[in-house]
Kinemage of the C-alpha trace (Angstrom):
@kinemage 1
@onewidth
@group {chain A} dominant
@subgroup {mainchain}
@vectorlist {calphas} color= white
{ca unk a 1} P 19.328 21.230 4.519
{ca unk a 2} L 17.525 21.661 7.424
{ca unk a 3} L 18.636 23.234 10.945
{ca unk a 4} L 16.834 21.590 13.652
{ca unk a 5} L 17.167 20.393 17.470
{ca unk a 6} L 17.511 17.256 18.647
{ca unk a 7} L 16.702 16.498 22.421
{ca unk a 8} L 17.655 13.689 23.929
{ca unk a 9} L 20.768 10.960 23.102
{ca unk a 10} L 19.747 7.669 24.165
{ca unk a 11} L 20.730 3.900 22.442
{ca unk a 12} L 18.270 4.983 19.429
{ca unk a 13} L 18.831 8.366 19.629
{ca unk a 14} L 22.764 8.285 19.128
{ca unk a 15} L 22.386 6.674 15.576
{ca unk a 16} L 19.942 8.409 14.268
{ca unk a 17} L 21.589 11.836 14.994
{ca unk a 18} L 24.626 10.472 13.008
{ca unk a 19} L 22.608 9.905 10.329
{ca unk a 20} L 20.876 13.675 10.090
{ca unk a 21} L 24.646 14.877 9.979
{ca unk a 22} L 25.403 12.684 7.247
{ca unk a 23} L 22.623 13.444 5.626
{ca unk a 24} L 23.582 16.908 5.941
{ca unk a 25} L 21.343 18.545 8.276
{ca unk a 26} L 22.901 20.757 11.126
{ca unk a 27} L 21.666 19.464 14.117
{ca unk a 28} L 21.496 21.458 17.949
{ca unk a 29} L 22.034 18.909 20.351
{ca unk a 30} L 21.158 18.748 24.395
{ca unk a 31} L 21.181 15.496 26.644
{ca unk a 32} L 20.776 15.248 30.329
{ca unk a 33} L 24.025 14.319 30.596
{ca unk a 34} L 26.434 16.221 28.911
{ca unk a 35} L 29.068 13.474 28.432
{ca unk a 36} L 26.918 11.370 26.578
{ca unk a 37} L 26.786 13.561 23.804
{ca unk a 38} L 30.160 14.620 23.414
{ca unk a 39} L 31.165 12.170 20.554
{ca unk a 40} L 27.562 13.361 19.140
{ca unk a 41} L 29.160 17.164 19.126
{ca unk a 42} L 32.461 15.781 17.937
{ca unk a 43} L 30.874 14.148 14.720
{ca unk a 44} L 29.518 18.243 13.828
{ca unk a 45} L 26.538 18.468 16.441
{ca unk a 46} L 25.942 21.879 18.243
{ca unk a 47} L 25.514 21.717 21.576
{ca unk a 48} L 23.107 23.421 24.053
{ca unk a 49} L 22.993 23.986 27.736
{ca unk a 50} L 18.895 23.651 27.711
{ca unk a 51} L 16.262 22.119 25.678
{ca unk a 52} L 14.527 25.784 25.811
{ca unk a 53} L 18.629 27.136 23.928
{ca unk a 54} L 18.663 23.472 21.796
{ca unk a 55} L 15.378 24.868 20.003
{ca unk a 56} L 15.296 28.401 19.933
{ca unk a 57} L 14.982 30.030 16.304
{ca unk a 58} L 14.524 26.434 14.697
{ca unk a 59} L 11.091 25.605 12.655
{ca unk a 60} L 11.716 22.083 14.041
{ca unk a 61} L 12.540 20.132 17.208
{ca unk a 62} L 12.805 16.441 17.620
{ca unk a 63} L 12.561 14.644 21.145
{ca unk a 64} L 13.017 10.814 22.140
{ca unk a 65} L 13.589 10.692 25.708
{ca unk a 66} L 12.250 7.270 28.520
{ca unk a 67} L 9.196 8.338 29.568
{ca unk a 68} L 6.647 10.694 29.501
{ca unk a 69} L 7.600 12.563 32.861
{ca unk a 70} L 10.833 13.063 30.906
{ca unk a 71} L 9.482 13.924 27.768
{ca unk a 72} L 7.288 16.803 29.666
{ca unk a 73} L 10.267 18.295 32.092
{ca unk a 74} L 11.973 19.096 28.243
{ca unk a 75} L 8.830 20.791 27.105
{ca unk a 76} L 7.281 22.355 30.084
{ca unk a 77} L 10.024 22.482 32.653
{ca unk a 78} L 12.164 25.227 33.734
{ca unk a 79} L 14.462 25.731 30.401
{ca unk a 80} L 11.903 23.595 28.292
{ca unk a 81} L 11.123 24.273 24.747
{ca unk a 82} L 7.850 25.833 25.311
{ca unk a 83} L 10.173 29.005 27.418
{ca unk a 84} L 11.545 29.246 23.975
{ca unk a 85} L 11.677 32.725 22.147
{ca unk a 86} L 11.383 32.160 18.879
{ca unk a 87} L 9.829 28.850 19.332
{ca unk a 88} L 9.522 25.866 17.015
{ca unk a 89} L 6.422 25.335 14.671
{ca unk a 90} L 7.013 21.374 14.541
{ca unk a 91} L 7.705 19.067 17.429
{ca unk a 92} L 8.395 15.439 16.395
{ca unk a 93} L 8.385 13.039 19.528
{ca unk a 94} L 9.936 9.938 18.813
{ca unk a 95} L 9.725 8.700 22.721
{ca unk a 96} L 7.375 5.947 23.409
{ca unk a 97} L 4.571 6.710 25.943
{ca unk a 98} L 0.944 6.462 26.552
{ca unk a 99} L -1.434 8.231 23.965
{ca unk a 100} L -3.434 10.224 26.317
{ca unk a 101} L -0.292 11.572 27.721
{ca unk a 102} L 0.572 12.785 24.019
{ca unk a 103} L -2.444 14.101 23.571
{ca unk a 104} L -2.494 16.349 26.372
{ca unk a 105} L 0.536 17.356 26.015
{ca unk a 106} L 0.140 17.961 22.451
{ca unk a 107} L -2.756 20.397 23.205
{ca unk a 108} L -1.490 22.364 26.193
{ca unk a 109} L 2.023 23.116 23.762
{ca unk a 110} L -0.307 24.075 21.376
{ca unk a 111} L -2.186 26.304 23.721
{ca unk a 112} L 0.984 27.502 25.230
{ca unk a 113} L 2.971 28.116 22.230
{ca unk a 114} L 1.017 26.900 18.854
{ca unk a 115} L 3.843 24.792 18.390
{ca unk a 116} L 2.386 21.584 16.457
{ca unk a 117} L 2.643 18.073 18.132
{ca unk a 118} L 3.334 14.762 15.623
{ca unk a 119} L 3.951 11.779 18.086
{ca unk a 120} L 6.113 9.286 16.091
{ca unk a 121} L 7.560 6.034 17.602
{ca unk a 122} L 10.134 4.083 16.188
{ca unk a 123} L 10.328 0.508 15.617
{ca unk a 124} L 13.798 -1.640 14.763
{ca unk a 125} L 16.037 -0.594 17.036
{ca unk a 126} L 19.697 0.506 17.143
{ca unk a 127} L 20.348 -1.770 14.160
{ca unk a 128} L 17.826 -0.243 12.285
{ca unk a 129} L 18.926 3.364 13.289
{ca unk a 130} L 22.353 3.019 12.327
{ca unk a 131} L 21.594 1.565 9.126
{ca unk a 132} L 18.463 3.902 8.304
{ca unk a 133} L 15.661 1.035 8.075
{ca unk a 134} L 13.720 2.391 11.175
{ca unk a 135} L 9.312 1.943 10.700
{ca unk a 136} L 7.997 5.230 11.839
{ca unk a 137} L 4.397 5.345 13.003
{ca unk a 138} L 3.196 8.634 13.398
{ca unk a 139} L -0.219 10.412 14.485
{ca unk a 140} L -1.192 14.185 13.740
{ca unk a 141} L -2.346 16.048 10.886
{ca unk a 142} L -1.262 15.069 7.461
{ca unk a 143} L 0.425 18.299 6.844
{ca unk a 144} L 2.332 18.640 9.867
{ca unk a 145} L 3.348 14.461 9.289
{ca unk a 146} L 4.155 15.583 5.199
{ca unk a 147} L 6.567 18.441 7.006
{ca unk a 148} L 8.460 15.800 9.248
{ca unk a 149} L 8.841 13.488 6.175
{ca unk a 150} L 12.019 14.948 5.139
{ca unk a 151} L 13.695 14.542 8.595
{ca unk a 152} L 12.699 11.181 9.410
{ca unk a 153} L 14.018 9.661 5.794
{ca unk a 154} L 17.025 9.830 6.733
{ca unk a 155} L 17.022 7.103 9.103
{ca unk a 156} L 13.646 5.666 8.169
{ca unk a 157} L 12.596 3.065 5.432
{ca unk a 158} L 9.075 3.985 6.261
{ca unk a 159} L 6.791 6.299 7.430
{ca unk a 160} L 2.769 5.570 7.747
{ca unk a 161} L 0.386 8.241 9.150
{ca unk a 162} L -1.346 6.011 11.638
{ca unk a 163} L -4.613 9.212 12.151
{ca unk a 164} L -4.523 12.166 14.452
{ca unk a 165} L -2.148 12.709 17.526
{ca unk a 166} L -1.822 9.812 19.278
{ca unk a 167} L -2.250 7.337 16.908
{ca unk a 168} L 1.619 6.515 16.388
{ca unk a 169} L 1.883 6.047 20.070
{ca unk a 170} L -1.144 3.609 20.158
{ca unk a 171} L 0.797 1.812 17.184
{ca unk a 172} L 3.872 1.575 19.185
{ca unk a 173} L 2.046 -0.156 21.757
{ca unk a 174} L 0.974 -2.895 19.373
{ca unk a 175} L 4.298 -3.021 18.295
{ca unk a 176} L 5.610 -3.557 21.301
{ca unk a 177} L 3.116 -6.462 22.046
{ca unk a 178} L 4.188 -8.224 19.759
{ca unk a 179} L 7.927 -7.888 20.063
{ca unk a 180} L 7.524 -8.669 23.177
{ca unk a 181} L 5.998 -11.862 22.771
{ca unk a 182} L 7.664 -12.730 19.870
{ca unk a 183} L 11.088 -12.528 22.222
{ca unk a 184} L 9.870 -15.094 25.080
{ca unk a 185} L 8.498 -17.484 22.400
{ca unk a 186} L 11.700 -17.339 20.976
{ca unk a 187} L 13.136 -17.879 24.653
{ca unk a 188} L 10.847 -20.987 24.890
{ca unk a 189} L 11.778 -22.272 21.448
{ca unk a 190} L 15.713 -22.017 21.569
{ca unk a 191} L 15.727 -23.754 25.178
{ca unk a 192} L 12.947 -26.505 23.698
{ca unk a 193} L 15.976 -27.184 20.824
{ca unk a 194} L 18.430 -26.937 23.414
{ca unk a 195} L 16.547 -29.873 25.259
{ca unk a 196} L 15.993 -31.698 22.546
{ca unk a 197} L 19.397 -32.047 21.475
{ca unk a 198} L 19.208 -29.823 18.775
{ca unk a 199} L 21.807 -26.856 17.751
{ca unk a 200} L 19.909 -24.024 18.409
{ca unk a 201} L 22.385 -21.657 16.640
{ca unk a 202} L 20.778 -22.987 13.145
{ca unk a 203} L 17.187 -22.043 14.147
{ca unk a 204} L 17.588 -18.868 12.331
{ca unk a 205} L 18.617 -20.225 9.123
{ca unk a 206} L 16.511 -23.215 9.563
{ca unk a 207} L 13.440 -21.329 9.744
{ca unk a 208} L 13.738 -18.833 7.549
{ca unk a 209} L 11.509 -18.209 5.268
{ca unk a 210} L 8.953 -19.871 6.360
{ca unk a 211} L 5.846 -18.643 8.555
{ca unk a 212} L 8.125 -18.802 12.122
{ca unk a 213} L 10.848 -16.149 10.756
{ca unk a 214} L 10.409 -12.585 11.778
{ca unk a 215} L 12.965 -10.054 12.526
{ca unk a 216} L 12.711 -10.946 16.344
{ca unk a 217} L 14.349 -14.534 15.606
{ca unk a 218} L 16.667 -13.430 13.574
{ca unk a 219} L 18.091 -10.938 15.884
{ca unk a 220} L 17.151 -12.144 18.924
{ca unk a 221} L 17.821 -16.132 18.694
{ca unk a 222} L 21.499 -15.422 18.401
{ca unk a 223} L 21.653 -13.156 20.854
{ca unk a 224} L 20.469 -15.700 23.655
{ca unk a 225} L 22.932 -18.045 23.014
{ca unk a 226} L 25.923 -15.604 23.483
{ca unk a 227} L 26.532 -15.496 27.392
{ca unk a 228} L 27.304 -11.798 26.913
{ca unk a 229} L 25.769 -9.018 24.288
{ca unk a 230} L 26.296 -5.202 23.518
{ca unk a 231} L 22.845 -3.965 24.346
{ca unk a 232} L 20.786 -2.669 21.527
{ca unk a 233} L 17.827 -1.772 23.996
{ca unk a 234} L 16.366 -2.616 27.301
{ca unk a 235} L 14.427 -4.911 29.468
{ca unk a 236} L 13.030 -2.021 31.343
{ca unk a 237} L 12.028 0.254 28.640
{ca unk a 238} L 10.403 -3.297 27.065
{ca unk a 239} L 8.451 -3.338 30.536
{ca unk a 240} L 7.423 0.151 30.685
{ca unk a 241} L 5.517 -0.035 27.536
{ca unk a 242} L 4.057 -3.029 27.983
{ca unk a 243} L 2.901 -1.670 31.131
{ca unk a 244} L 1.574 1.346 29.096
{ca unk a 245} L -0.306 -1.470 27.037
{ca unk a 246} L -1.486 -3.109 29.629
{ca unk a 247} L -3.157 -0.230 31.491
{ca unk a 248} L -5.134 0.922 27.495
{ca unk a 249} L -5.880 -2.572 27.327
{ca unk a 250} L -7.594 -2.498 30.639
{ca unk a 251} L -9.429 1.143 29.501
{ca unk a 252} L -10.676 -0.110 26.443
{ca unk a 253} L -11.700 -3.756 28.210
{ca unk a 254} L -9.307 -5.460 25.836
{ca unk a 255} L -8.390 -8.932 27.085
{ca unk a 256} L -4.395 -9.326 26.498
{ca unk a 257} L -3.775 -12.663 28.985
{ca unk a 258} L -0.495 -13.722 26.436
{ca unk a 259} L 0.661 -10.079 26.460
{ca unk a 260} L 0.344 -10.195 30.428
{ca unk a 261} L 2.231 -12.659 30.915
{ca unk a 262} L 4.955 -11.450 29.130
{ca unk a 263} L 4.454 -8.503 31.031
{ca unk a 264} L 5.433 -10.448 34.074
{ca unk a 265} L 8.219 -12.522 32.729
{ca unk a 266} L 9.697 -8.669 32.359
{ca unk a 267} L 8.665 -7.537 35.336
{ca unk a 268} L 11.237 -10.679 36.715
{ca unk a 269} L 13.944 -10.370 34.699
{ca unk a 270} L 13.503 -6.012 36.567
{ca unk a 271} L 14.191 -7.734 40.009
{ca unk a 272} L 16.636 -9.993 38.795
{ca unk a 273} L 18.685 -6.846 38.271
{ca unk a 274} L 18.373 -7.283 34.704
{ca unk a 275} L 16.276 -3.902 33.810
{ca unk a 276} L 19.194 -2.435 32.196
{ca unk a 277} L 20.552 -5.509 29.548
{ca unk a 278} L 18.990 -6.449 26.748
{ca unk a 279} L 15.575 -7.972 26.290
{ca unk a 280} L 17.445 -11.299 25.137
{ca unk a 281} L 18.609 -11.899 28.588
{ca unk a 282} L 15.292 -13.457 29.000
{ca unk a 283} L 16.804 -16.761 28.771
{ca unk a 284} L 18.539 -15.911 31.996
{ca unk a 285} L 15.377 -16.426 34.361
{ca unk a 286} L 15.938 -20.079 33.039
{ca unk a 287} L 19.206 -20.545 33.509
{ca unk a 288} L 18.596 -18.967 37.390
{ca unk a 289} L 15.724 -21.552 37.403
């Protein structure tokens, strides 16, 4: 099996690195913060004191960090991969941020270190981590994608070469559009049955099947009538991308007044305090109200 780095050990992160050491893979491991990643290191992880020690003499390193100023401090920064002696021939990024970041960033490692760049974005969450259904929507070249394939099956269902670098993180973006919206019509809908003197906690089942049932009501219905939940991601990493939508939307004169909106309802819940709980607690601007 492969040896490979794995940077970062977020809410995603965490499950899929369990599943590379089940799958067998021996996995270097660094976090910002150490602590974090201990259970990580107790499950068989190695850990690193740098990303530039996490990666050096692996063919392969795999990133998903918040945000692109994060995800270039652990490839550029003092002790980043690119210092790396030998370095890596594969990067997979699995953080989600705007395209033309990726792709700049993708050609100045190259440059730098001819280390090859494959963006790839995940979509379904911890859920899907942990049980190894995660979509993965990747952009560079078809070999370098065909070389990550291995990796990401073990805590992917599937994996679509979306074009050149880039591409998966312009994916993401859509993605994220519609989850987004997707979780304040379910909002609107679950407080319309509330209102109408209907159980809301049977939407799910009552609608399924049928053209209203989508992976968003199924897990996200539930979760806004519980007054508390275990995150499984946040309202402010929901609103950064959408903001990264937002902005390519404007560049490529792209109307999105729905996907604004949502943007805003967000943007809300952010000053409400709420930037750190899950996106279900969406319903909670309501109950304020």
């Amino acid at each position: 099996m492969t040896e490979l780095a794995f940077l970062g050990t977020g809410l995603i992160a965490t499950p899929m690195i369990r599943r590379l050491l089940a799958a067998g893979h021996r996995v270097r491991l660094w976090n910002r913060t150490r602590e974090r990643a201990l259970p990580l290191v107790e499950a068989g992880a190695r850990w690193a004191d740098s990303p530039q020690a996490a990666v050096e003499g692996v063919a392969m390193a795999v990133m998903c960090l918040t945000d692109a100023r994060a995800v270039e401090a652990v490839v550029f920064g003092p002790n980043g991969l690119v210092n790396a002696r030998p370095q890596p021939t594969l990067l997979i990024d699995h953080s989600s941020i705007d395209p033309q970041a990726t792709r700049a960033f993708a050609a100045r490692l190259a440059e730098a270190a001819g280390c090859v760049w494959v963006d790839a974005p995940v979509s379904g969450g911890v859920v899907g981590a942990t049980a190894g259904r995660l979509a993965i929507m990747c952009g560079g070249a078809p070999e370098a994608v065909d070389q990550a394939r291995p990796v990401l099956s073990a805590y992917s269902a599937q994996v679509t070469r979306m074009g050149q670098c880039g591409a998966g993180q312009a994916t993401k973006l859509c993605n994220q559009v519609i989850v987004a919206a997707s979780i304040a019509a379910i909002n609107e809908a679950v407080r319309l049955a509330q209102a109408s003197g209907v159980d809301a906690a049977k939407l799910p089942q009552a609608l399924a099947g049928g053209w209203a049932d989508s992976k968003p009501l199924q897990v996200f219905a539930p979760r806004m009538l519980a007054d508390q939940v275990e995150p499984i991601g946040a309202a402010d990493t929901m609103l950064k991308d959408l903001d990264t939508a937002m902005a390519a939307a404007r560049a490529a004169g792209v109307p999105m007044p729905v996907a604004g909106a949502v943007t805003e309802l967000f943007r809300q819940l952010h000053a409400c305090g709420l930037g750190e709980a899950d996106p279900s607690r969406l319903v909670n601007l309501f109950k304020r109200a």
